[in-house]
C-alpha positions as CSV (number, residue, x, y, z in Angstrom):
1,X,5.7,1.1,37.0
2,X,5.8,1.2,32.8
3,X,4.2,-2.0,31.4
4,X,7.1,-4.1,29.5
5,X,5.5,-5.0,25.8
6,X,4.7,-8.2,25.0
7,X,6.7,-10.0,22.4
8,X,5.1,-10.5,18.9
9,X,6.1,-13.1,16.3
10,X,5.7,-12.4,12.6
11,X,6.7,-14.6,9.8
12,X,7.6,-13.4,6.8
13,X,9.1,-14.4,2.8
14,X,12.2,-13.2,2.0
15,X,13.9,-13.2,-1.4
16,X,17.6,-12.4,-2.1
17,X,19.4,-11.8,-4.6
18,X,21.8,-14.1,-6.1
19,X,24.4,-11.6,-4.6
20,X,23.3,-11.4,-1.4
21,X,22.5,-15.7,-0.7
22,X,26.4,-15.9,0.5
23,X,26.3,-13.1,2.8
24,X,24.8,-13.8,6.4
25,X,22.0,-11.1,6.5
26,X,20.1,-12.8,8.9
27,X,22.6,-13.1,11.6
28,X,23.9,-9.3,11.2
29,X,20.2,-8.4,11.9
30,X,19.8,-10.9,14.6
31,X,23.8,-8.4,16.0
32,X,21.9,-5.0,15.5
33,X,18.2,-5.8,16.4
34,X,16.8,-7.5,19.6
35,X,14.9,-9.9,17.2
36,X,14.8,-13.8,17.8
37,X,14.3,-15.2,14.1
38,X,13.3,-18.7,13.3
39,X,13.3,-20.1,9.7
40,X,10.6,-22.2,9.1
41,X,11.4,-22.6,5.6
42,X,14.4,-22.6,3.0
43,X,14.9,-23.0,-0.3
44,X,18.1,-21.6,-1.8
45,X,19.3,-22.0,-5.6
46,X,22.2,-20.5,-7.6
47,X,20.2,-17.1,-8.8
48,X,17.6,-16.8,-5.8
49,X,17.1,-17.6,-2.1
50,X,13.5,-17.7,-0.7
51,X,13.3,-17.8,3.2
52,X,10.3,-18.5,5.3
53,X,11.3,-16.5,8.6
54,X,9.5,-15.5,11.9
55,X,10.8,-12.9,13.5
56,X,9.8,-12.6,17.3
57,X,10.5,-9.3,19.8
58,X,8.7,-5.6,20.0
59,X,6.6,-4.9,17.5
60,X,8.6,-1.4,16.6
61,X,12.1,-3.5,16.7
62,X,10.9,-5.8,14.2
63,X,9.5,-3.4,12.1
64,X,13.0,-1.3,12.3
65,X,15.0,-5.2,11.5
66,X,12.8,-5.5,8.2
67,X,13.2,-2.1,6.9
68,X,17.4,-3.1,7.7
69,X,17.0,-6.0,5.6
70,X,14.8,-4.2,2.7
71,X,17.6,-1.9,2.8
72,X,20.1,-4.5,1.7
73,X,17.7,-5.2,-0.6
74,X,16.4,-8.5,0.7
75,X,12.8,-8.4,-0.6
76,X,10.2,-8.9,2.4
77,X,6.5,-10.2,1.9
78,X,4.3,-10.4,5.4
79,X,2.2,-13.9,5.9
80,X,-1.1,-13.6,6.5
């Protein structure tokens, strides 16, 4: 019998662009991407949006969600 993985949580900063702050990126990931995502932080302005997120599933589907949102050019620093 194949071992399930073990969930992994991650946190991140993310940035978006003033153009992007109205649309809801997070929840279209959270539709294509067996992620659980938790914001631990917001600030949101006019011009910028900085999110404090941890994102919780496989290791390889998480990866696969950021690389979505980098795509839609959400900008995506890993916490240490």
């Amino acid at each position: 019998m194949a071992k399930k993985p073990s969930p992994t949580a991650i946190r991140y900063w993310l940035t978006f662009s003033s153009k992007d702050i109205q649309r809801p990126l997070l929840w279209e990931m959270s539709q294509r991407y067996a992620v659980v995502y938790d914001i631990r932080s917001a600030s949101i302005g006019p011009d910028i949006g900085v999110v404090g997120l941890e994102l919780s599933g496989e290791t390889k589907v998480i990866a696969s969600a950021v690389q979505w949102l980098v795509r839609h050019g959400v900008q995506v620093t890993p916490i240490f």
